[in-house]
Each structure stands twice: as C-alpha cells, then as structure tokens.
C-alpha positions as CSV (number, residue, x, y, z in Angstrom):
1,X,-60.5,241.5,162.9
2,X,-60.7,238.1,164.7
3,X,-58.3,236.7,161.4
4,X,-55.9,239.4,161.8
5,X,-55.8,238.5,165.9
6,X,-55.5,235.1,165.3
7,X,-52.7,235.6,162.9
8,X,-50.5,238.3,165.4
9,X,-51.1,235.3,167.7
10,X,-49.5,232.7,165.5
11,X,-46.4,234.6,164.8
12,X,-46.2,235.3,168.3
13,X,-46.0,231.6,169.5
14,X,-43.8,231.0,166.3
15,X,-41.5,234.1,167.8
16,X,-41.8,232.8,171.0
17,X,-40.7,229.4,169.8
18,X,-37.9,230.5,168.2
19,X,-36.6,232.2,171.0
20,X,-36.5,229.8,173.3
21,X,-35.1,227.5,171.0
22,X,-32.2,230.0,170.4
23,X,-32.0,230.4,174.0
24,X,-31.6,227.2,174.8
25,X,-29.0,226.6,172.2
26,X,-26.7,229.6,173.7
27,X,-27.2,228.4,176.9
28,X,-26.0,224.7,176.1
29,X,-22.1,224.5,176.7
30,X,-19.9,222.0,174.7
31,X,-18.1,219.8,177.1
32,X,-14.4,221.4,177.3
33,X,-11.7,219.9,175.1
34,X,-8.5,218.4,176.3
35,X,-5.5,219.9,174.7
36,X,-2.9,217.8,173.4
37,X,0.7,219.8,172.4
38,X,3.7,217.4,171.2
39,X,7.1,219.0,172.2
40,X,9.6,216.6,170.8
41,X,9.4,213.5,169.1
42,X,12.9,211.1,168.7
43,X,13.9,208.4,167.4
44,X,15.9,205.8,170.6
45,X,18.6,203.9,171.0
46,X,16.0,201.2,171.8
47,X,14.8,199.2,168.9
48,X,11.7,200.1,167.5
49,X,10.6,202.8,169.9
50,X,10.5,206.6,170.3
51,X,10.5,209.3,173.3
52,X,7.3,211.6,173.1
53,X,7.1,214.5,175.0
54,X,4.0,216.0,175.4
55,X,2.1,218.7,177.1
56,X,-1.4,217.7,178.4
57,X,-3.8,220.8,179.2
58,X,-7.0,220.0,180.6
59,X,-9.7,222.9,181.0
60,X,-12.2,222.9,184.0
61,X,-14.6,219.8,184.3
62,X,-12.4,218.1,180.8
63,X,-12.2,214.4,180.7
64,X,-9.7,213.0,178.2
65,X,-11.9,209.9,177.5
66,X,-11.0,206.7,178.7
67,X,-8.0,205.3,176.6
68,X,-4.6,203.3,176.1
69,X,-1.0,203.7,174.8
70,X,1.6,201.7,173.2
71,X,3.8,203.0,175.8
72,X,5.1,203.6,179.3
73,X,3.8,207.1,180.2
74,X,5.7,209.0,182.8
75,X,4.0,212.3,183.6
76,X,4.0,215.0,185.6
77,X,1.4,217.5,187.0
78,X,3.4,221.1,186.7
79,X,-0.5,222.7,187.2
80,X,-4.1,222.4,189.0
81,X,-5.0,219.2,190.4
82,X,-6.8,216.0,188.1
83,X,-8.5,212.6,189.1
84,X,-6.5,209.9,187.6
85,X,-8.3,206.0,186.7
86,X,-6.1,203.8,186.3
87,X,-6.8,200.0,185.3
88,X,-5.9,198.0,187.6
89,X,-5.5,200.5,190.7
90,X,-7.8,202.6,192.5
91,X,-8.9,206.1,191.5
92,X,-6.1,208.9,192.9
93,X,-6.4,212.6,193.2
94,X,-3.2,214.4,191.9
95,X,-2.2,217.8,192.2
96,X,0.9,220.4,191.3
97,X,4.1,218.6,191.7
98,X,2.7,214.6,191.8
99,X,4.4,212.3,189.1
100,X,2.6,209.3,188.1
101,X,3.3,206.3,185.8
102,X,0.5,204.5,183.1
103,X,2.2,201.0,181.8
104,X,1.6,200.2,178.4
105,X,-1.9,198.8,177.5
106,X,-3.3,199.9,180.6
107,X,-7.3,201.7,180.1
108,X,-6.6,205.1,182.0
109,X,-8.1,208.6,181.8
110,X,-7.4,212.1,183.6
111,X,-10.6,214.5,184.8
112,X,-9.9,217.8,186.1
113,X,-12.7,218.8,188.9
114,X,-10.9,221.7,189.7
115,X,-11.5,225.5,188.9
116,X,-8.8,226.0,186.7
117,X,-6.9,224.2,184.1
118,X,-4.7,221.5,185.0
119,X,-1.3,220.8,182.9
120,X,0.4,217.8,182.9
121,X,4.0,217.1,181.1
122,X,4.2,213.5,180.1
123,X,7.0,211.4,178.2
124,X,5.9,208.8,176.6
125,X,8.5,205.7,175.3
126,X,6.5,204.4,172.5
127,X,6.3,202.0,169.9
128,X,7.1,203.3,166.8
129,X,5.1,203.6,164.3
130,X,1.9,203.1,166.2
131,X,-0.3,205.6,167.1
132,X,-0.2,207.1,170.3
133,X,-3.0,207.2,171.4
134,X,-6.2,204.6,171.4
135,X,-9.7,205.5,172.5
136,X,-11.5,202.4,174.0
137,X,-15.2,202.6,174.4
C-alpha cells in the first residue's frame, strides 16, 4: 500500500509540474511585432536613389528596435499616438496627424504606449541598392 501511495504521489507532483509549466508557458506573451507593408518602390530622377513608400503599423506596447536608414525618412502618423527617439534630439510624443523627419544615418526607433495600434505612412528617399533598413545594437 505505502508503494502504491508513494507512487500516486509522484505522478501527482510530476502532473502538477507539468501544469504549471504549461501554465506558465500560455501565460507568457511574445512581445508584439511591428508591421512593415511597402506600397511603392521607384526608381528617381536623382542618381542612385529610390522613393519608398511604406506603411508602418505598430501594435500596443511594439517597439521597432532601435535602428538606421540610408535615407531621409519623411513620415506621417495617420493613427494612435508613438514615442519617437531620435539621435541627436530629445525623445517626442507624436500623435494622429504629426509629421516628423529621421535624416539619414541617424539611430532612431518608434514605441507605441498607447492602447491601440498606431500607423505611420513614411517615404523614404533611399540609396539604392542598400538595404533599408539597419538594426544597431
């Protein structure tokens, strides 16, 4: 009897175990991913560059991970409201309807803090044949 007790016991912790393990696993969120949709992409009349338009869409508490482009970014917040670092100038807080500029180069990143997504159109005049974007650690 005291064998059979002692092994109901065992698979009990082991039951127990596992479902707290698989607990915590559901319960752990993956940090929301920043959504990156190119609209048009064209050759210019400059040398050596190209006009990128892009939609940016950035999902509650997203962070696109600091990083640089070969380009001057001109963007646009259509939606929500995001927390823009920008090397070189102090941290902003940009909402519906704000434009801002990122020179080329320059270590920036967006975070949205809000409650819903934010979306951001953004043209970028880049150097062709680069790639767009660079992370930097």
């Amino acid at each position: 009897m005291n064998c059979l007790n002692s092994k109901v016991a065992r698979t009990l912790v082991v039951l127990a175990v596992i479902a707290v393990a698989g607990g915590l696993a559901l319960n752990a969120q993956q940090a929301p991913v920043v959504k990156r949709t190119i609209l048009m992409k064209q050759d210019m009349s400059i040398p050596d560059r190209e006009a990128v338009m892009a939609l940016v869409e950035l999902p509650p508490g997203a962070a696109e991970g600091r990083h640089t482009h070969p380009a001057e970014v001109y963007a646009f917040v259509q939606e929500g409201t995001i927390s823009l670092e920008n090397e070189g100038s102090p941290t902003v807080t940009l909402k519906a309807g704000d434009v801002f500029h990122i020179a080329p180069g320059k270590v920036h990143q967006a975070t949205n803090a809000g409650s819903g997504t934010a979306r951001l159109s953004a043209v970028f005049v880049a150097e062709k044949g680069k790639p767009l974007t660079t992370p930097v650690k």
